[in-house]
C-alpha positions as CSV (number, residue, x, y, z in Angstrom):
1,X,-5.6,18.3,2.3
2,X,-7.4,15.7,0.5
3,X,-3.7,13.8,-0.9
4,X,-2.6,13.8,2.6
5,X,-5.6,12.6,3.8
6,X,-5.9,9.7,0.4
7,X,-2.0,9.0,1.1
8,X,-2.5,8.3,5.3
9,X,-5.5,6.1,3.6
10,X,-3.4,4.2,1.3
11,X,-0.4,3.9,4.4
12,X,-2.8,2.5,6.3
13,X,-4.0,0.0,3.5
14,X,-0.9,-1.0,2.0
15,X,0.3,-1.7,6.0
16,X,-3.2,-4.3,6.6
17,X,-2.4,-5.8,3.3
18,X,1.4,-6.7,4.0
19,X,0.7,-7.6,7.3
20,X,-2.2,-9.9,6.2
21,X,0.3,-11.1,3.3
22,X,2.5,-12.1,5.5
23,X,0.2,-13.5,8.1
24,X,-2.0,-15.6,6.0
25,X,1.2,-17.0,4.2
26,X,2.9,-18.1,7.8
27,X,6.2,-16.0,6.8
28,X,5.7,-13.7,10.1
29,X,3.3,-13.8,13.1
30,X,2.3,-11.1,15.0
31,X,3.5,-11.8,18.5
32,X,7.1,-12.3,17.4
33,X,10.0,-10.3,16.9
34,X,11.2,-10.0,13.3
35,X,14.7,-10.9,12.3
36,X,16.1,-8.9,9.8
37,X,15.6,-10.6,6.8
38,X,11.9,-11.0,7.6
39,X,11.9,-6.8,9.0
40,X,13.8,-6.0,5.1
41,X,11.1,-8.4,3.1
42,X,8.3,-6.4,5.4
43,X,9.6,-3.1,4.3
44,X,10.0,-3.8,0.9
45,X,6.6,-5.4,0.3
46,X,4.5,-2.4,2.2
47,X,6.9,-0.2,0.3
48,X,6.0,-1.8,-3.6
49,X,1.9,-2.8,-1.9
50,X,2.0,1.4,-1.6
51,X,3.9,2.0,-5.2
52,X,1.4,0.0,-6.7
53,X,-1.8,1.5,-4.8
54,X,-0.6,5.1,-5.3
55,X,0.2,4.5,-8.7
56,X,-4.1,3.0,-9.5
57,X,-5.0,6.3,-7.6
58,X,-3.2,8.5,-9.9
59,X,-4.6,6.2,-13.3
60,X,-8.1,6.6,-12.0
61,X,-7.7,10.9,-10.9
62,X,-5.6,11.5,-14.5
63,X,-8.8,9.0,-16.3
64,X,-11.9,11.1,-14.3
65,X,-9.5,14.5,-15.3
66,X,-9.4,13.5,-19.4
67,X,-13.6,12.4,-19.2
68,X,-14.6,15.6,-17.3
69,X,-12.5,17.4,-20.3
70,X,-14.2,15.8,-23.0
71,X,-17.8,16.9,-21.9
C-alpha cells in the first residue's frame, strides 16, 4: 500500500513539474490544445521527470535499508 500510495505521489509531482516546465518556459499554455509534437515532448518529459524521481526514491529507501543494517 505505501508504493502505490509513494508512486500516485510521485505521478502527481512529476505531472505539476512538466506542466510548470513547460508553462514557465512558454513551450505550452494551458488553455490550448496541444499539437502533436508538443502532446509527444509532454509525454516524454513527465515520463523521464518520473524515471528520475522514482529512481531518488529507491537511492534514498536502498541508503536508510544499508544504515539500519549497520546498527
Amino acid at each position: 500500500m505505501k508504493k502505490i500510495i509513494t508512486g500516485i505521489i510521485v505521478g502527481l509531482i512529476s505531472l505539476a513539474i512538466t506542466f510548470a516546465t513547460f508553462e514557465t518556459f512558454s513551450w505550452y499554455h494551458f488553455g490550448d490544445i496541444p499539437t502533436e509534437v508538443v502532446l509527444f515532448r509532454l509525454i516524454g518529459f513527465f515520463i523521464i521527470v518520473n524515471i528520475v524521481l522514482t529512481g531518488g526514491i529507491i537511492i534514498i529507501r536502498k541508503s536508510k535499508k544499508s544504515d539500519e543494517k549497520k546498527f
